[in-house]
Each structure stands twice: as C-alpha cells, then as structure tokens.
TORKOL-4160 file (C-alpha; in steps of 0.2 Angstrom, whole numbers, padded with zeros to 4 digits, m for minus):
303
<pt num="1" X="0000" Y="0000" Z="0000"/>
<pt num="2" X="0006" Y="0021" Z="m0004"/>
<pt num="3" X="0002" Y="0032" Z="0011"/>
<pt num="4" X="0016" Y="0046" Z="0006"/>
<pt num="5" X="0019" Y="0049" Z="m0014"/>
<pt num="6" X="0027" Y="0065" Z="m0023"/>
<pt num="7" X="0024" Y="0070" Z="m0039"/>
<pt num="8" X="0036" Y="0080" Z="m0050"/>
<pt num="9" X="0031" Y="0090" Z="m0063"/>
<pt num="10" X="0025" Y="0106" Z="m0069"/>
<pt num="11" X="0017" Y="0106" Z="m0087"/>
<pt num="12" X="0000" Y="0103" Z="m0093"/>
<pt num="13" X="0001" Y="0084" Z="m0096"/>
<pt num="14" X="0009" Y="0081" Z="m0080"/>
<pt num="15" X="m0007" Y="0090" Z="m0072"/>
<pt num="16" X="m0020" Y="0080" Z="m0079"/>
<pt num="17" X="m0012" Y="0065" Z="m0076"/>
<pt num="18" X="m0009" Y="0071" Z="m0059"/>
<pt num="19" X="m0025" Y="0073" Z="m0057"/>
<pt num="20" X="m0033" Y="0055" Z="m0064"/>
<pt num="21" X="m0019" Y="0049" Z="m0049"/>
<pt num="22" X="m0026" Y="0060" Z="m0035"/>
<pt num="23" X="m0045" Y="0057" Z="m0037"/>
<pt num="24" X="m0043" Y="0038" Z="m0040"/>
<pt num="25" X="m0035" Y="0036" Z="m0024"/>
<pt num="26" X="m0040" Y="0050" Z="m0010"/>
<pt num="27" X="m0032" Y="0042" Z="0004"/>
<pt num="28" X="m0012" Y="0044" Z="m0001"/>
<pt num="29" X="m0004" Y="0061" Z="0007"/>
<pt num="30" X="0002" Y="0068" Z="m0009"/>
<pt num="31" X="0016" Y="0081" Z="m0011"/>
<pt num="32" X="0019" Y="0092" Z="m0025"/>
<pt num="33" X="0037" Y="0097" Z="m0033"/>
<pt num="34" X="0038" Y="0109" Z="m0047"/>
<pt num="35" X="0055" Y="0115" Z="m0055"/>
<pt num="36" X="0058" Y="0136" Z="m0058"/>
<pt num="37" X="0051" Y="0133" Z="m0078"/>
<pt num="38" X="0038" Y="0147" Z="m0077"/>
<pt num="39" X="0047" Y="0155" Z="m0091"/>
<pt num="40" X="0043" Y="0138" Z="m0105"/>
<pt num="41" X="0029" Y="0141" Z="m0115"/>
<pt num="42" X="0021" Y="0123" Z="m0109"/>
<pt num="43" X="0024" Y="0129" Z="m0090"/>
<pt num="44" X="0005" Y="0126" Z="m0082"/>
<pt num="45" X="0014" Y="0132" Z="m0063"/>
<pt num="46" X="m0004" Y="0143" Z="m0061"/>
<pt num="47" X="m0015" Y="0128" Z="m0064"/>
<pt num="48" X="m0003" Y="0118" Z="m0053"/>
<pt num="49" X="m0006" Y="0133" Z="m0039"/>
<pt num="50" X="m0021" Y="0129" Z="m0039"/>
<pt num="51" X="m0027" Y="0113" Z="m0039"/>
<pt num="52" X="m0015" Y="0112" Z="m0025"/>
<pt num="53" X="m0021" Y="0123" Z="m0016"/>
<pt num="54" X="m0042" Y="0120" Z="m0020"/>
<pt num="55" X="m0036" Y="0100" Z="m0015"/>
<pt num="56" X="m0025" Y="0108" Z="0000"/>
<pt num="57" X="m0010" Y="0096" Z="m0009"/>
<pt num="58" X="0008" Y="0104" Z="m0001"/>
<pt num="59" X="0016" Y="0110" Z="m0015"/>
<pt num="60" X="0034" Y="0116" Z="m0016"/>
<pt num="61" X="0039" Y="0128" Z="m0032"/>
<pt num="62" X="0058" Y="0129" Z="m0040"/>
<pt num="63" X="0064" Y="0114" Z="m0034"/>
<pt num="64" X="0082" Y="0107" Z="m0042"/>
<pt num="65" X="0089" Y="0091" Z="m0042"/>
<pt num="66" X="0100" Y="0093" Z="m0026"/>
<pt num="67" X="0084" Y="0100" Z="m0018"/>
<pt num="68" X="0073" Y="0086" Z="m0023"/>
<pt num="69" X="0087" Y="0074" Z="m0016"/>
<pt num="70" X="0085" Y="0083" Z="m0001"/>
<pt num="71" X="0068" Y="0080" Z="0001"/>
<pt num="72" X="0066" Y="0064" Z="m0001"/>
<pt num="73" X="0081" Y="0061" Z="0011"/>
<pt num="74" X="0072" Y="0071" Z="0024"/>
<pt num="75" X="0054" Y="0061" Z="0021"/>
<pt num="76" X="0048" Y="0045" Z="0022"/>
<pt num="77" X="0041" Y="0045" Z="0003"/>
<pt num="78" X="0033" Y="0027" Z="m0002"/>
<pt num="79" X="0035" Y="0035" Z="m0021"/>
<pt num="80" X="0039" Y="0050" Z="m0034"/>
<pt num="81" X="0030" Y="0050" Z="m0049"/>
<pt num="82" X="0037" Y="0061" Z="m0063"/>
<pt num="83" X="0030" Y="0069" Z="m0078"/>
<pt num="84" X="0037" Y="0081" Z="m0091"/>
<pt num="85" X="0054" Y="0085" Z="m0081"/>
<pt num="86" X="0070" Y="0088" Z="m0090"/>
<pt num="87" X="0085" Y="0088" Z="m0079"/>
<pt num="88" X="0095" Y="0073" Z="m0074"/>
<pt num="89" X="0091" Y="0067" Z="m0056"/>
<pt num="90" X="0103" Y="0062" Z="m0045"/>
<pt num="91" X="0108" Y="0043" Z="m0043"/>
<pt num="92" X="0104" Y="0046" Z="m0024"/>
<pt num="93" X="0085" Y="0051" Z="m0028"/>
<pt num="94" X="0081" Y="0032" Z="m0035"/>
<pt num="95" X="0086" Y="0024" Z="m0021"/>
<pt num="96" X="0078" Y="0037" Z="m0009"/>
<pt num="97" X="0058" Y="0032" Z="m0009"/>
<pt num="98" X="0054" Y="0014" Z="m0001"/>
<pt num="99" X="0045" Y="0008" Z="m0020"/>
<pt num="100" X="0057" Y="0018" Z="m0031"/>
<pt num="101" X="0053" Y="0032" Z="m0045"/>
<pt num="102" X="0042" Y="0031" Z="m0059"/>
<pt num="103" X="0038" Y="0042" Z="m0072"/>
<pt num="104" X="0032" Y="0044" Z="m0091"/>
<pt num="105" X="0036" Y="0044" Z="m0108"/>
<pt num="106" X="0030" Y="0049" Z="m0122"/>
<pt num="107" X="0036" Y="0035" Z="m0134"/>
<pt num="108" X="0032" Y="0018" Z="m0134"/>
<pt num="109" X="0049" Y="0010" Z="m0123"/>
<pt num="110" X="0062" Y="0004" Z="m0128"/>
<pt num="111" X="0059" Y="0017" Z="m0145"/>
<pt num="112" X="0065" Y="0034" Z="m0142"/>
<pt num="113" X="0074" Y="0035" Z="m0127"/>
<pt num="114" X="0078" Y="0051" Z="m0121"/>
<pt num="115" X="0073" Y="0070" Z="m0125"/>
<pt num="116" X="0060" Y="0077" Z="m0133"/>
<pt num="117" X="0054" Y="0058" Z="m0139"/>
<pt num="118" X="0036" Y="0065" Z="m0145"/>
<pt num="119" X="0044" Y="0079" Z="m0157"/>
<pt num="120" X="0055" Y="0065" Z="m0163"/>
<pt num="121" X="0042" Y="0053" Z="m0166"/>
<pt num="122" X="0032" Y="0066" Z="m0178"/>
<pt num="123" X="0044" Y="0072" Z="m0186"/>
<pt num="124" X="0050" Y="0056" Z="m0192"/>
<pt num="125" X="0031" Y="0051" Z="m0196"/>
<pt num="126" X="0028" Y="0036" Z="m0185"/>
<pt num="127" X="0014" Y="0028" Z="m0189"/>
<pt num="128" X="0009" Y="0027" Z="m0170"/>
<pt num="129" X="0014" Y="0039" Z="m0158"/>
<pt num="130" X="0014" Y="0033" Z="m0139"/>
<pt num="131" X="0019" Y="0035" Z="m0122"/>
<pt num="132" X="0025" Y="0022" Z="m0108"/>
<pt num="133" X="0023" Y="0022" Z="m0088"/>
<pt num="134" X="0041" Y="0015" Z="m0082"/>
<pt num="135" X="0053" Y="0013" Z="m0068"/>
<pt num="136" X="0068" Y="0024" Z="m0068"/>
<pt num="137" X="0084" Y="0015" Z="m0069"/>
<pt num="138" X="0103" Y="0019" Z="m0071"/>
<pt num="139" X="0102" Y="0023" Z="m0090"/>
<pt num="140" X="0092" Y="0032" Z="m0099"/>
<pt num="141" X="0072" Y="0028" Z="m0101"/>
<pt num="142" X="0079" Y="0008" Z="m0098"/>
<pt num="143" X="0068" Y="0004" Z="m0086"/>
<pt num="144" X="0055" Y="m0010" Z="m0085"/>
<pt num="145" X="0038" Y="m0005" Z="m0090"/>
<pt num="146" X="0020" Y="m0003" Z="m0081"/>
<pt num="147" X="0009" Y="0003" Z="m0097"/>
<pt num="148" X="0008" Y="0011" Z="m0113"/>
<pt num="149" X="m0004" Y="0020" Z="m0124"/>
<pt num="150" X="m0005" Y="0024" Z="m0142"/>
<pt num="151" X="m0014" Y="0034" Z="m0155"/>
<pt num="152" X="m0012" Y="0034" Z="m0171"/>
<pt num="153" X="m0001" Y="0049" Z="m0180"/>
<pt num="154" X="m0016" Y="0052" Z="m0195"/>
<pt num="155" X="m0019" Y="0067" Z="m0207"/>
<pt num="156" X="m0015" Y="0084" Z="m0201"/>
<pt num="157" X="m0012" Y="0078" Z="m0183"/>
<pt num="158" X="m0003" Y="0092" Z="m0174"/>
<pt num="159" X="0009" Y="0090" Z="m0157"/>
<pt num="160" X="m0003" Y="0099" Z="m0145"/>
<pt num="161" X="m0017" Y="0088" Z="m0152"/>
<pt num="162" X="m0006" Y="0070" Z="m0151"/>
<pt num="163" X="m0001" Y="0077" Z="m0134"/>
<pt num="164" X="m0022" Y="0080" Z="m0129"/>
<pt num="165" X="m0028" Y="0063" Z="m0137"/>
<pt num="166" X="m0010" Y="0053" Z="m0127"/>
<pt num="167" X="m0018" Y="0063" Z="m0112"/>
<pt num="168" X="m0035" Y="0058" Z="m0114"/>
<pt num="169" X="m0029" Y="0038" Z="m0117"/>
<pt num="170" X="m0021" Y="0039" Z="m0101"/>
<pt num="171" X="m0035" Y="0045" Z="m0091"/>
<pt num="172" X="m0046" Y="0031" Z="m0099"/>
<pt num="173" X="m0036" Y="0018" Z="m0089"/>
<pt num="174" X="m0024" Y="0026" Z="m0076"/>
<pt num="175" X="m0036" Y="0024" Z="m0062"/>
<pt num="176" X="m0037" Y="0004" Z="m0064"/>
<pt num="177" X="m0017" Y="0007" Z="m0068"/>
<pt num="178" X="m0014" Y="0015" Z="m0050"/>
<pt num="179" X="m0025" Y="0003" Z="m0042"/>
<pt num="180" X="m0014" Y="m0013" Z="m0047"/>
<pt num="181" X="0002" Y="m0001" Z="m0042"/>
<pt num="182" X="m0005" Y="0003" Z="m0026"/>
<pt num="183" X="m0011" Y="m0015" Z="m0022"/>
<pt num="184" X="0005" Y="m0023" Z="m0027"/>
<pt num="185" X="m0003" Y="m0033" Z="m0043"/>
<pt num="186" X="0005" Y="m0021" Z="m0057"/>
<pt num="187" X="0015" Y="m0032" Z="m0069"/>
<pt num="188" X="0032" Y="m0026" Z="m0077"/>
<pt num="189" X="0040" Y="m0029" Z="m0093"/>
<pt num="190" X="0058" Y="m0029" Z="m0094"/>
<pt num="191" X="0062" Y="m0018" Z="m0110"/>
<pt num="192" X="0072" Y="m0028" Z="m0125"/>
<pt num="193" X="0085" Y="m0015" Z="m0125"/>
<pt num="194" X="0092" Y="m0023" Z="m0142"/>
<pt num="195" X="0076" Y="m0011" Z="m0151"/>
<pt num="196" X="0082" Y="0003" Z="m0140"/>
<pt num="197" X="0084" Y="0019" Z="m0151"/>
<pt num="198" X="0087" Y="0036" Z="m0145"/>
<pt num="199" X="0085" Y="0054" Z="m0146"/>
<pt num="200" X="0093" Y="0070" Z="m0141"/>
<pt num="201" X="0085" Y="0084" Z="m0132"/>
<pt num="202" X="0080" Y="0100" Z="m0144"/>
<pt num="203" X="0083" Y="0116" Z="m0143"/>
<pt num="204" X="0070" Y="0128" Z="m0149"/>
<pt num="205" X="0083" Y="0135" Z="m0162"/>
<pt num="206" X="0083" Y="0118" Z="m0168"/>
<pt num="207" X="0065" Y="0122" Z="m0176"/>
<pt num="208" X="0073" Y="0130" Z="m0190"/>
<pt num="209" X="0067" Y="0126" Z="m0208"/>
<pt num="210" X="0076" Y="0119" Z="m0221"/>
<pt num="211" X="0071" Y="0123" Z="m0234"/>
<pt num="212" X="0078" Y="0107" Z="m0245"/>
<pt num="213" X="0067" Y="0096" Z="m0239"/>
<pt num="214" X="0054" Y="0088" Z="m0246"/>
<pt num="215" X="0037" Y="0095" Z="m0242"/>
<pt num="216" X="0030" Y="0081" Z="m0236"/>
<pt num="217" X="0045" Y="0081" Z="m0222"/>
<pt num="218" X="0042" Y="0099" Z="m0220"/>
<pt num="219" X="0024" Y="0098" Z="m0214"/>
<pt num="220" X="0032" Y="0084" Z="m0201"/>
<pt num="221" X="0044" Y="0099" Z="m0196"/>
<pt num="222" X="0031" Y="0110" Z="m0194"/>
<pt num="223" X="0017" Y="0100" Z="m0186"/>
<pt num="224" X="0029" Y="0091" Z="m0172"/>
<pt num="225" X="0033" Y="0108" Z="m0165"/>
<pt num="226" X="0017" Y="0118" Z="m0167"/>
<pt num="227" X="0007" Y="0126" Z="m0152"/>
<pt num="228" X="0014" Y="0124" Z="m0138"/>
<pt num="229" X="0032" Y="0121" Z="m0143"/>
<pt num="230" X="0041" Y="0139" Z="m0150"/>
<pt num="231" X="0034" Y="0134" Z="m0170"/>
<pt num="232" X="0047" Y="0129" Z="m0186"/>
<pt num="233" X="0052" Y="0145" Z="m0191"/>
<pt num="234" X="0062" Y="0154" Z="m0205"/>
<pt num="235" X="0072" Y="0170" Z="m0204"/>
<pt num="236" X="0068" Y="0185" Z="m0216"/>
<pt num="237" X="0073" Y="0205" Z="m0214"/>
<pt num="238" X="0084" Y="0199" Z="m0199"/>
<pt num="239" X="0065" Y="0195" Z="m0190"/>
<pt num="240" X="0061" Y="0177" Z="m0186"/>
<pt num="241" X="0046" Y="0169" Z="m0193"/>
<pt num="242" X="0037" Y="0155" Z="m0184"/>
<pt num="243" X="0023" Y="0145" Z="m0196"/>
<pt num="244" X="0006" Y="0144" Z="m0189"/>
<pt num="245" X="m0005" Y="0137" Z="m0204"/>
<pt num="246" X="0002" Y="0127" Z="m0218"/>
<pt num="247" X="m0002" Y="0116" Z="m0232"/>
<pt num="248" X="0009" Y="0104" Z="m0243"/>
<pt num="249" X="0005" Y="0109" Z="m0262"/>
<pt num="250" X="0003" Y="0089" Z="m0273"/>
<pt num="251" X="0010" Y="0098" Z="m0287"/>
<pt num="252" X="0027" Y="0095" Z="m0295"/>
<pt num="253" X="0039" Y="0109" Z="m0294"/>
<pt num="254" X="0056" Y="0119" Z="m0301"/>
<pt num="255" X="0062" Y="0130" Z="m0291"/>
<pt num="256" X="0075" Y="0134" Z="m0279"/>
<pt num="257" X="0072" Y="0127" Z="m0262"/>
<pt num="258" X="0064" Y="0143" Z="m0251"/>
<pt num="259" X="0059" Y="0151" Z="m0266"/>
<pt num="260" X="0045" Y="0162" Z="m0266"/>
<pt num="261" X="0036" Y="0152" Z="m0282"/>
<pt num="262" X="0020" Y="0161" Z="m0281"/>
<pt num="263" X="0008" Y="0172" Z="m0268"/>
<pt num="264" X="m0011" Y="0176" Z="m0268"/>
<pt num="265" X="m0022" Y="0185" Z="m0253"/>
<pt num="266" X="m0023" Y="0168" Z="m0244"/>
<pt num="267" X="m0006" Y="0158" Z="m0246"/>
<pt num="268" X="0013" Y="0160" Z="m0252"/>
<pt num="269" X="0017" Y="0145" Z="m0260"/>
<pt num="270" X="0036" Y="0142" Z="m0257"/>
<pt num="271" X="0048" Y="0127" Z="m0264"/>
<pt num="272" X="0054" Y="0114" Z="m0256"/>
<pt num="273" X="0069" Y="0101" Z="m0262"/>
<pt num="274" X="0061" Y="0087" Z="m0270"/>
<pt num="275" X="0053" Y="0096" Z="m0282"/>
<pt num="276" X="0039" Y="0100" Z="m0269"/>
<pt num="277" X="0034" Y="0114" Z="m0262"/>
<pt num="278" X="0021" Y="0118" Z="m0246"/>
<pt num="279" X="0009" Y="0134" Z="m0246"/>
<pt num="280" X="0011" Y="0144" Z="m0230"/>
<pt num="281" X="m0004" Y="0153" Z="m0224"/>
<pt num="282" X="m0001" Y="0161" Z="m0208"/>
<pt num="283" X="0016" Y="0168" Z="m0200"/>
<pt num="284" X="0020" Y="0172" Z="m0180"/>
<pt num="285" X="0030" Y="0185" Z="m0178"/>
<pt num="286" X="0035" Y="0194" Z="m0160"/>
<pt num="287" X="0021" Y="0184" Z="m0153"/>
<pt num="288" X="0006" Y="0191" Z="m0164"/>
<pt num="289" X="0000" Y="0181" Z="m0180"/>
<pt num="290" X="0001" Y="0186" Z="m0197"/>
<pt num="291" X="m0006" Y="0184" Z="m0213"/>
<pt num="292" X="0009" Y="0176" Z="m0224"/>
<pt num="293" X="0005" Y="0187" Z="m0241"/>
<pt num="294" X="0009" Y="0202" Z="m0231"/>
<pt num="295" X="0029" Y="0197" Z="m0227"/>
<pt num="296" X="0032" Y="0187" Z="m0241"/>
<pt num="297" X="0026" Y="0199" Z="m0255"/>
<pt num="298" X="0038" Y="0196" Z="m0269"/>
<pt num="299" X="0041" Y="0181" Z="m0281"/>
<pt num="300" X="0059" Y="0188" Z="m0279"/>
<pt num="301" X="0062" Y="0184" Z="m0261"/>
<pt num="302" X="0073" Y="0169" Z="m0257"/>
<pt num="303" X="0074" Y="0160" Z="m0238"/>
C-alpha cells in the first residue's frame, strides 16, 4: 500500500495526469514538486497553484535536483512519480523512496529514449505515436515497463493535439493502472533494450526550416513543434518567422528550395527540395500572427 507519494512535474500533461492519480485514490498524502520553468511556453505552474491549493496538496515551487534529493532524504516518501521533467536526477533520488521512482514517456519504450521523444516521433512520421509508464533506472528511459498508450499519427495531426488525445488515453485507464500499483498486482515488462533507439534533447533554435526538404517532411517539421512548442520558423529581414498554418502543395515543382514560387491574398506557395513545395498561410512574428502574403510579397524573395 502508498500512504506518502510525490509527484514532480509542472506542465499541462503532467497536471491532468496528476490529477486522474489524486482522485482515483484520496487516501495517499500527496506532495507536489515543481521546477523554476515558469518561463517555458508549456509551464501550467498557475494551474498547478491551484489545484493544490483548492485540493489543500503541499506544494513546493523551484525545486532542483539537489533540492529534490534533499527532500526525499528528509521524508519517508513510499513513491515519486514524474511527468514532463527535463533535468537529470541524482543517482541518490532512486534509491531514496521505499518503492522507487516512476515516471512517463511519451514513446512507446524501448523506442525513443531520451529527450523530446514525441517531437522525434512526428517528425520522423511514425505511424503510431505513444507514451509508456516505467521505472527509472541507471540509464536512460531503460527501465521495466508498467503501461503504454497509443494513438495513431493520421492526417494533419498536430503536437498539441497528439499530446491532448495521449492525455485523454491515459485517463481512460490510469485509475485501474494506479489501483494494481498501489495493491502490489501491477506487472512489469523488462524492456528488450536490443530495439532501443534514441534521441537527443531539442533546442528551440533547432526548429529552424530547411528549406531542401521535401514538403511532405516539412509539414512533419512544422506539425511536431506547433502550439505549444516555440513553431518551425524561418528567418527574413533579420525577424524570425514561426509558421502557424500550412499546407503541402501535390504539385510537382522547379524551383530553388525557399523560393517564393507564387503568392495570392490567402497563401505563399514556397519550394521545397524534391521538387515540392508547401503553401504557407499564416506567420507568427514577435508573438502576434500574421497573414503570410503580407511578409512574403515578392516572387523575388529567397529564404
């Protein structure tokens, strides 16, 4: 049985499944621990504030990896569950709660193990995108495995979208997920770490376009770091450009890759390698939106 649990975390996906935790079991003395991140466009620290304090959950802001050692050192914590945290813990910290630490991942484990593993997975078009409740071990994402969801990576699917529908599959069963953990029954899979297969944490200026892409690889790009990550952007006039709506044009192209090929009121059509080339609708510039016709207004311009 858990009397005493901490979860760690701070975003939006993290809260919800927080959440789906703390009502499916009312008797465990949760404590909250979340890192100084208000500055990171996914940061839900407000929500956090207060469903902590509507719930009257202890919650502790800013907290690093020494200090989160430090806690759990200095209380008798049954379990830490963590969700959408980015720095390294300390060794110490696994070894320091009676059943361990636990968190998830958004790829299906042993795939894509290590930073920013959903961004990954739609940019290199998986077929299914998924995310994994594991064990923390030495290495990296190589722990045995709890559960795992999936959804499938269709049409226009978007990263705040697949992060919303991964959020909604884990409600659906986390509750009946928590109850076997709690009671002791939960079964764990060792991971085959011969299909293992990693990835590296992104940088937001790794959004970047290139523009000898193919389209098609593009509107991956674009689509894995959309709303709420910083956009796939381009620079023009020394201004960074962040695409907000897009669409791959089916025809076949000649041009040079970031060529303006053509530009009506609704869309700038721009090529891409390949012979492709994607229409570009919308534009974010310095936080407000604008309509791509009105930047890219000449067949001359070249990204």
């Amino acid at each position: 049985m858990i009397k005493d649990a901490v979860f760690l975390g701070s975003k939006k996906f993290g809260l919800e499944l927080f959440r789906s935790l703390y009502l499916s079991d009312r008797s465990i003395n949760w404590t909250l621990l979340t890192p100084p991140d208000s500055s990171d466009l996914r940061s839900s620290l407000v929500d956090f504030r207060s469903f902590a304090r509507d719930q009257n959950i202890e919650m502790i802001e800013g907290v690093t990896p020494k200090s989160i050692s430090q806690y759990l050192q200095n209380h008798k914590t049954d379990v830490m569950i963590v969700c959408g945290y980015y720095r390294i813990l300390p060794i110490g910290v696994m070894r320091a709660t009676r059943l361990g630490v636990f968190g998830f991942h958004n790829s299906l484990l042993p795939k894509y193990r290590g930073g920013s593993p959903l961004v990954w997975q739609m940019i290199n078009n998986e077929e299914v995108l998924g995310s994994s409740f594991f064990k923390f071990d030495l290495g990296v994402d190589d722990g045995p495995v709890f559960e795992q969801v999936s959804i499938p990576n269709v049409g226009s699917l978007e990263i705040g979208q697949a992060m919303d529908l991964l959020e909604h599959e884990w409600i659906q069963c986390l509750p009946e997920v928590w109850r076997r953990f709690c009671q002791g029954e939960a079964t764990a899979i060792e991971q085959n770490h011969s299909l293992a297969t990693y990835c590296s944490q992104r940088q937001e200026w790794d959004g970047e376009i290139n523009w000898n892409m193919a389209a098609w690889e593009l509107d991956c790009f674009i689509r894995a770091q959309s709303s709420p990550y910083p956009r796939a952007y381009f620079l023009h006039n020394k201004k960074r450009f962040g695409v907000v709506r897009h669409t791959v044009d089916d025809r076949t192209v000649y041009g040079i890759p970031g060529q303006v090929l053509g530009r009506n009121d609704s869309y700038v059509t721009i090529c891409c390698g390949n012979n492709s080339a994607i229409k570009i609708s919308t534009l974010e510039v310095e936080g407000e939106e604008v309509l791509a016709a009105g930047i890219l207004n000449s067949i001359k311009i070249r990204l």
